[in-house]
Structure formats: C-alpha cells, structure tokens
C-alpha positions as CSV (number, residue, x, y, z in Angstrom):
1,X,132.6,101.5,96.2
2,X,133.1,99.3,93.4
3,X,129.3,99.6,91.6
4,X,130.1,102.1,89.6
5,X,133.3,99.5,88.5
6,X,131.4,96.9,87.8
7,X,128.5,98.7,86.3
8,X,126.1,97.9,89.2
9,X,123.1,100.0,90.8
10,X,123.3,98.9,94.0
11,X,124.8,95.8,95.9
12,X,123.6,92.9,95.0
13,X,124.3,90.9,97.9
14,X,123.5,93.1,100.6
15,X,122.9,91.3,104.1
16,X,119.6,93.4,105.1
17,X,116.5,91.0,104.0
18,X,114.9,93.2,101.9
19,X,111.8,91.9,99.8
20,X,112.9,93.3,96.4
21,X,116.1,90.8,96.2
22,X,114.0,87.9,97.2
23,X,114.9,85.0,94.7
24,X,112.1,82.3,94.8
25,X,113.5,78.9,94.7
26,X,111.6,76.0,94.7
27,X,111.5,75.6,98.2
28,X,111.2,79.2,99.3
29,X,108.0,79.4,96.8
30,X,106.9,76.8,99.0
31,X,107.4,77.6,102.3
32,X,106.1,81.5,101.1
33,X,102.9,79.7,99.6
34,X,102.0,77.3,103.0
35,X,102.2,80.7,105.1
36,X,100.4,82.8,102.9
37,X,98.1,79.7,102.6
38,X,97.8,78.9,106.2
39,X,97.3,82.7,107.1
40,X,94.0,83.4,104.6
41,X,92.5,80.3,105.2
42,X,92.6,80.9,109.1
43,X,94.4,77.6,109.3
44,X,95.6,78.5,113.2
45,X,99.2,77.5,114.0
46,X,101.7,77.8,111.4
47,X,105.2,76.6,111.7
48,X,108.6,77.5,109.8
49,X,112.1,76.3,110.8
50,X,115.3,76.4,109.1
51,X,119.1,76.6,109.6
52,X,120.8,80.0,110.7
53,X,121.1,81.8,107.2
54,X,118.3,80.1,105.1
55,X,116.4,83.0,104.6
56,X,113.9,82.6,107.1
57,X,113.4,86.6,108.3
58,X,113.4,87.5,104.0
59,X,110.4,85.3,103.8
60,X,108.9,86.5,106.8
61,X,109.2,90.2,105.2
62,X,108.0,88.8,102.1
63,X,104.8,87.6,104.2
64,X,104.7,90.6,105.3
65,X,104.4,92.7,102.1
66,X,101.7,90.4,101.1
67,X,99.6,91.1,104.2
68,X,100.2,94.5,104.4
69,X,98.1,94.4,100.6
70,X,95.2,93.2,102.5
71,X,93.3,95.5,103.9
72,X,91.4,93.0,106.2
73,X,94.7,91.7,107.5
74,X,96.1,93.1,111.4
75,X,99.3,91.6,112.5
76,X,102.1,92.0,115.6
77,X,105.5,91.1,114.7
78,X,107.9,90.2,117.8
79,X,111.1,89.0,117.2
80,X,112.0,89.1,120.9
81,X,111.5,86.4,123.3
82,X,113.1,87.3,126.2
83,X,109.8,88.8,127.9
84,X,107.7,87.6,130.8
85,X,104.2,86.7,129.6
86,X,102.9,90.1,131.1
87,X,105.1,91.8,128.8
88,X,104.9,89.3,125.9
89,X,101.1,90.4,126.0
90,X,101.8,94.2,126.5
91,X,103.9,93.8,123.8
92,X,100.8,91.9,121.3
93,X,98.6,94.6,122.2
94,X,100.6,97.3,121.7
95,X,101.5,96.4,118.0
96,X,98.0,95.9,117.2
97,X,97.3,99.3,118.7
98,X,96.1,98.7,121.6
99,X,96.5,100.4,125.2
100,X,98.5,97.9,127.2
101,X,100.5,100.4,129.6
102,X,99.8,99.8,133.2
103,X,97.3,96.9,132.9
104,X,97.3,93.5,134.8
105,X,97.5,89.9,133.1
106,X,93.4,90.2,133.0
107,X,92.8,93.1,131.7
108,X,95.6,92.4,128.5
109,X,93.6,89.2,128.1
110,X,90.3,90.4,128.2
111,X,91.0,93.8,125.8
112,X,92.7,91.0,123.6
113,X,89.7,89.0,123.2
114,X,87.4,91.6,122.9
115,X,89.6,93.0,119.7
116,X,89.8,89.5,118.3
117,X,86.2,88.6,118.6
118,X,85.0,91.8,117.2
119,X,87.7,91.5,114.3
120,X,86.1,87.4,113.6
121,X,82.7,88.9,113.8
122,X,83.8,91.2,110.7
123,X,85.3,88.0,108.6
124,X,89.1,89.6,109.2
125,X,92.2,88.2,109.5
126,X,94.7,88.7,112.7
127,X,98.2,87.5,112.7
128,X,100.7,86.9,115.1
129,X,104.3,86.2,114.0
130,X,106.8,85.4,116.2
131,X,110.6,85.2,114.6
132,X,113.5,83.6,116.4
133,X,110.5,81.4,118.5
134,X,113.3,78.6,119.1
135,X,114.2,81.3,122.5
136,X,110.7,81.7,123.7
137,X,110.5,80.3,127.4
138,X,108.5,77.2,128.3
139,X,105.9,80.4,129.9
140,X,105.6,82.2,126.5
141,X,104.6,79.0,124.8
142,X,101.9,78.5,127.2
143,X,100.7,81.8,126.7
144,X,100.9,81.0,122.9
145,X,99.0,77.8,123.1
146,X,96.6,79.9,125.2
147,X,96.0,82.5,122.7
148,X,95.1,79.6,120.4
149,X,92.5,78.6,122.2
150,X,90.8,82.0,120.9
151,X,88.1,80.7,118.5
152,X,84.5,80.7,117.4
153,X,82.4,77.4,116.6
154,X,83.6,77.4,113.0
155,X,86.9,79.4,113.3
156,X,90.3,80.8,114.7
157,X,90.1,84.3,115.9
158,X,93.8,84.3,116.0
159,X,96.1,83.2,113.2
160,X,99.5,82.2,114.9
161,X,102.9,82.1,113.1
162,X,106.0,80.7,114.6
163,X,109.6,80.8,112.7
164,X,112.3,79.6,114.3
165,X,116.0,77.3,113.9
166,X,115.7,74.0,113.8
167,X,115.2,73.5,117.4
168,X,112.2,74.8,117.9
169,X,111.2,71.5,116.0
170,X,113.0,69.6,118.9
171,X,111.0,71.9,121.5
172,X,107.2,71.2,119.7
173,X,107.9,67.7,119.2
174,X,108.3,67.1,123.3
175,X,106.1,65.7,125.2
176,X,105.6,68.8,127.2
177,X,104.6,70.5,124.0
178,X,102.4,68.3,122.6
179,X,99.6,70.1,122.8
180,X,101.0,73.1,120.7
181,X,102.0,70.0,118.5
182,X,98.6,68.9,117.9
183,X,97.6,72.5,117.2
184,X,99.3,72.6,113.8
185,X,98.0,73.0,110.7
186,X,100.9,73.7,108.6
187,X,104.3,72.7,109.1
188,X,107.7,73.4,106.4
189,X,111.2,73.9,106.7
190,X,113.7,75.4,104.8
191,X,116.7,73.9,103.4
192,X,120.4,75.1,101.8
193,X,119.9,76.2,98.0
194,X,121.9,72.9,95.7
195,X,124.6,73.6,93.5
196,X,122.2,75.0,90.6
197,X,120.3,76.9,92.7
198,X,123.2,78.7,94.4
199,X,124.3,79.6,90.9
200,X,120.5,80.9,89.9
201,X,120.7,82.7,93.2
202,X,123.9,84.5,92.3
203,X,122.8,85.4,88.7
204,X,119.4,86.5,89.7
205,X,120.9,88.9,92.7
206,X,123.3,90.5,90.2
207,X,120.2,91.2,87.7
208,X,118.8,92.9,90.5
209,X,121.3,94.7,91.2
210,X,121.6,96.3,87.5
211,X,124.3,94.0,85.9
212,X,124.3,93.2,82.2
213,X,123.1,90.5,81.4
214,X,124.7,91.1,77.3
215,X,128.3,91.7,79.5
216,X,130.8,88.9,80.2
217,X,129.6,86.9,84.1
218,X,131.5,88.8,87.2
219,X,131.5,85.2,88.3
220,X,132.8,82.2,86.6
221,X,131.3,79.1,86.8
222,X,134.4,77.6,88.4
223,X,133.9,80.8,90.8
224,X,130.6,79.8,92.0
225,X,131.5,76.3,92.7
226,X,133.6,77.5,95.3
227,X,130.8,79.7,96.6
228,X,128.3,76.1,96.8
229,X,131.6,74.6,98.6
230,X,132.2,77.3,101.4
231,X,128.8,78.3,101.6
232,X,127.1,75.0,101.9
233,X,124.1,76.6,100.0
234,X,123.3,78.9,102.9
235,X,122.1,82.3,101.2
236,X,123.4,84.7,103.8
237,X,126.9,82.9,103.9
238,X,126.6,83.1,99.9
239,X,125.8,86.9,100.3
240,X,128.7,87.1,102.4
241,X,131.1,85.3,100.1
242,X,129.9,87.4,97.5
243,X,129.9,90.6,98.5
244,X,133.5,90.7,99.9
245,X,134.9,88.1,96.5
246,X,133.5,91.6,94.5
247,X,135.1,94.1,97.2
248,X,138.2,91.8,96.6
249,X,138.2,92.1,92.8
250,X,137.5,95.8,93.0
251,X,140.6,96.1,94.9
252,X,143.0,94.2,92.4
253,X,141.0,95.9,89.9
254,X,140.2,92.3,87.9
255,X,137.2,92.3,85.6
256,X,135.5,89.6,87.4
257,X,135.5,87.3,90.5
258,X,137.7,84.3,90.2
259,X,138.4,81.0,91.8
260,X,141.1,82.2,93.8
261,X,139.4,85.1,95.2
262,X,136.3,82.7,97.0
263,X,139.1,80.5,98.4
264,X,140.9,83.5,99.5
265,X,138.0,85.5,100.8
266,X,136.7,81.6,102.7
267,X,140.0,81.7,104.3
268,X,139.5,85.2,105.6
269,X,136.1,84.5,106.7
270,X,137.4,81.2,108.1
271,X,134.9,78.9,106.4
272,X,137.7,76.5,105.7
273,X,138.0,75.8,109.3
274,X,135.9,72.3,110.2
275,X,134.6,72.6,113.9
276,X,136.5,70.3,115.8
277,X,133.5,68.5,116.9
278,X,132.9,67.3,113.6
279,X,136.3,65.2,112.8
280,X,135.9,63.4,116.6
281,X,134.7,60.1,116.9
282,X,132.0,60.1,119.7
283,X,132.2,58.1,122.2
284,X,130.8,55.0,123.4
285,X,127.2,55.6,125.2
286,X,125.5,51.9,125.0
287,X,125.5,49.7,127.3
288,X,126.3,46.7,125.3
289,X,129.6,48.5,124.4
290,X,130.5,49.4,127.5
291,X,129.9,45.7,128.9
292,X,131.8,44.5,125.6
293,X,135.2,47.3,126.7
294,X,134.8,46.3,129.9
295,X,134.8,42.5,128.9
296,X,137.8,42.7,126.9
297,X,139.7,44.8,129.8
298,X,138.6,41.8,132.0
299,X,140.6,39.5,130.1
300,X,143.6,41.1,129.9
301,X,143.7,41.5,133.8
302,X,143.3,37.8,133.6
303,X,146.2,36.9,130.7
304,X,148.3,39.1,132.7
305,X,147.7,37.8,136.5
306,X,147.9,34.6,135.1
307,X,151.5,35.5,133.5
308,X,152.6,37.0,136.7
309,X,151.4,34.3,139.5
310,X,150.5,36.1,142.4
311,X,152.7,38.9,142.0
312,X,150.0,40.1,140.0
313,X,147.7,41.0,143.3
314,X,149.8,40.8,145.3
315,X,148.8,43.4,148.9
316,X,145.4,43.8,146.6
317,X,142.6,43.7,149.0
318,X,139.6,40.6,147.9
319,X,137.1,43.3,146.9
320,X,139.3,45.4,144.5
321,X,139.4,42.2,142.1
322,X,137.5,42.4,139.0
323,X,135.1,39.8,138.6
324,X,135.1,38.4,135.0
325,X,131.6,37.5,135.5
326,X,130.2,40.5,136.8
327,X,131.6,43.8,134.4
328,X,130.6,46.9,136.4
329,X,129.6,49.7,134.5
C-alpha cells in the first residue's frame, strides 16, 4: 500500500528469501563462495551455522539458483527433521526422483547407492542439503554420517550440506559426533551485518525495490542507526524494522522514515525489551566459591555463638553443628 507513495516497485524488505534481494556482504560472499566451492569440488561435508535471522535459508536459495545452472548437478532439499531414518531416506529418494513408497530400510539404501554410483561413474555432482540440521535426531545424523561413507577410491559420491543455528556447532563438536566432525571439509558461519553494512543493506534493498537513487534517502542516517541498535545487525529483524518504519510513515503520510518512527516501531515490536536473563548475575557454580560462602557463613555462626555463650546452641543436637574445618557443600 504505500509503493506507489514512495515511488517503489515492490517491497523492498519483504520477509520471503528470495534470491533477487540478496545483498552480498562480505561475509555472505564468503559463506556463498565455501558452499559453492565445497559443492563442485566434491569436498564431502559442508557446514553452515548462524544466528536465527542471518540469512542462512537466502543463501541456501542462492546455492540453489547456482546449482540449478548446472546441468550435471541433482540435489534433495529437506528442511524437516522430524522424520525417523526410514522416512528421512524415503524422503532423499523421493526428491531425487526416486520410488521410495513401500520399501524397507534395505531396499532405500541399496536404490540409493545404485543412483549415486552410476551418477560418480558419469563425473556428476549430487547434493544433499539439509536446513534447520540443529533438530535432526542423534538417528538422522547417523544416517547422515552413513551416507558419507558413499564414495569411490578417489571421490565422494555424495556431496552433503548441513545449515543450521548455532547449536548444531555445539552438537558436531561432541564427542558422540566426532566422527561427522572429522568428516568436514568446509566449515563457515554467519554473523550480524556492522553498522556500515546494515546501512549498505538498507540502501541496496531499496534500489531493488525501484527507489531513486537522484530522490532525497526514505531513511536518514540518524534513522538507520536506530535500525543497527534494535536490530543488532540481524537482516530479518532489519527487514522487519523496515518494512513496518515505511507502513508507519505511509500512514502519517511523512516523506521519509525518521528517528522516531524505528524507536516507535522497536517498541511495538518489543525489541526494547532486554530478556531478563541477560541483566541477572549467575550464580555461583565452583567449588572454590561455594567452599569460600560457605567459609565466610562459618565464621559468622562462630562470632555469633561466641557473642551469645551457650544460648547460642542451646537444645542443638552435637551433629547439627557446623564444623569450621570441614565446609559441606
């Protein structure tokens, strides 16, 4: 409703991860360069991680695109890891265009194989990608690390991508997992855009989307500090911001996005609210502070018993005292 107000063909800072409003920051380039990388070269195990809202699933589609140019390239995409392994491989098969309906464990296994093998004997490429990979079961993962067993003397049969939040790093770098760990070839992570590149962001979605770039900015600078402040450099929360500052402006019918609109539209969104796990102190969890607290508790019982006389203990039993030598945790 309010492109045709400010001159736009389309919104620029639509939430869907489409490929055409990709804006290649350094470290995007990067990450899009070690998959692509990792992929043709038949590298094996590729990893990606990244906070929620760092564009991960944009530079998967991006991937995508670039694969799809290739006509030696086969990939499955699953984004869903809530399968048993029977259905995880029904589910492989069945994107590559396979029959997987009705058919045991073994026979998934073995039709997989045969397709990979006779796709390796032709020099071609075949890709698995898994998105969201941080929920995949510990029984998926075997059946992942299974799959990437799959090889020939002098290559990988499968190519095996795996994009997930930060915790699937936590989940490959346990000793359960370690041999998936040892498996890969390429590793990168995303990170929050910095204050210059949230501002190249915002400017390069609003070419996108049609804006002038002769006419006066919709966003001040002052404007998009406040979007770097509430977004924290996160490109979905920036789209976010964004999208609803311009609804906002539209509404009060303002030539351009101001300071006072992100603030307002942050408090709407409630990204001014600070989790209240974050302003606690944590507590004490080593032993030498506990034996330290427990220490200094000690002598108080003793100032004040000594204070007191016998009053002090008086009708405690022998084995309720607290031992000044001997702190129990």
């Amino acid at each position: 409703m309010y492109k045709a107000y400010f001159k736009l063909s389309h919104n620029p800072f639509d939430l869907t991860p489409d490929p055409v409003c990709f804006v290649p920051t350094e470290r995007h380039n990067e990450a899009l360069a070690a998959l692509y990388h990792g992929v043709r070269r038949h590298k094996g195990f590729v990893v990606v991680t990244g906070e929620v809202g760092t564009g991960k699933t944009l530079l998967l589609r991006c991937l995508l695109g670039l694969l799809k140019e290739s006509k030696d390239v086969a990939y499955a995409y699953m984004f869903n890891g809530r399968l048993t392994p029977t259905e995880f491989l029904q589910y492989i098969l069945s994107d590559f265009g396979l029959p997987a309906a009705g058919k045991s464990k073994y026979e998934l296994l073995l039709d997989l194989g045969r397709f990979l093998v006779a796709r390796g004997a032709k020099r071609m490429t075949t890709v698995l990608i898994v998105d969201e990979a941080h929920l995949l079961s510990p029984e998926i993962l075997e059946e992942v690390r299974l799959l990437s067993n799959l090889e020939t003397t002098d290559d990988k049969l499968l190519q095996i991508v795996l994009v997930g939040q930060p915790e699937l790093d936590e989940m490959l770098d346990s000793v359960e997992l370690r041999q998936i760990k040892q498996r890969i070839a390429v590793r990168t992570q995303l990170i929050p855009l910095n204050a210059e590149e949230t501002k190249l962001y915002i400017e390069r979605r609003l070419q996108i989307a049609g804006a002038d770039p002769d006419s006066a900015p919709l966003y001040s600078p002052a404007a998009i500090g406040e979007v770097f402040l509430y977004s924290k450099g996160l490109p979905r929360l920036i789209n976010t911001i964004c999208e609803n500052a311009l609804i906002a402006a539209y509404a009060k019918r303002q030539p351009c996005v101001t300071p006072e609109i992100i603030t307002s539209v942050a408090k709407e969104l409630r990204l001014d609210i600070v989790h209240p796990s974050s302003t606690l102190k944590p507590a004490a969890s080593n032993e030498v502070e506990i034996h330290r607290t427990m220490a200094a508790l000690v002598d108080l019982y003793e100032a004040l018993r000594k204070s007191n006389g016998s009053k002090a203990t008086a009708g405690v039993p022998a084995e309720m005292e607290v031992s000044k030598h001997e702190p129990y945790i």
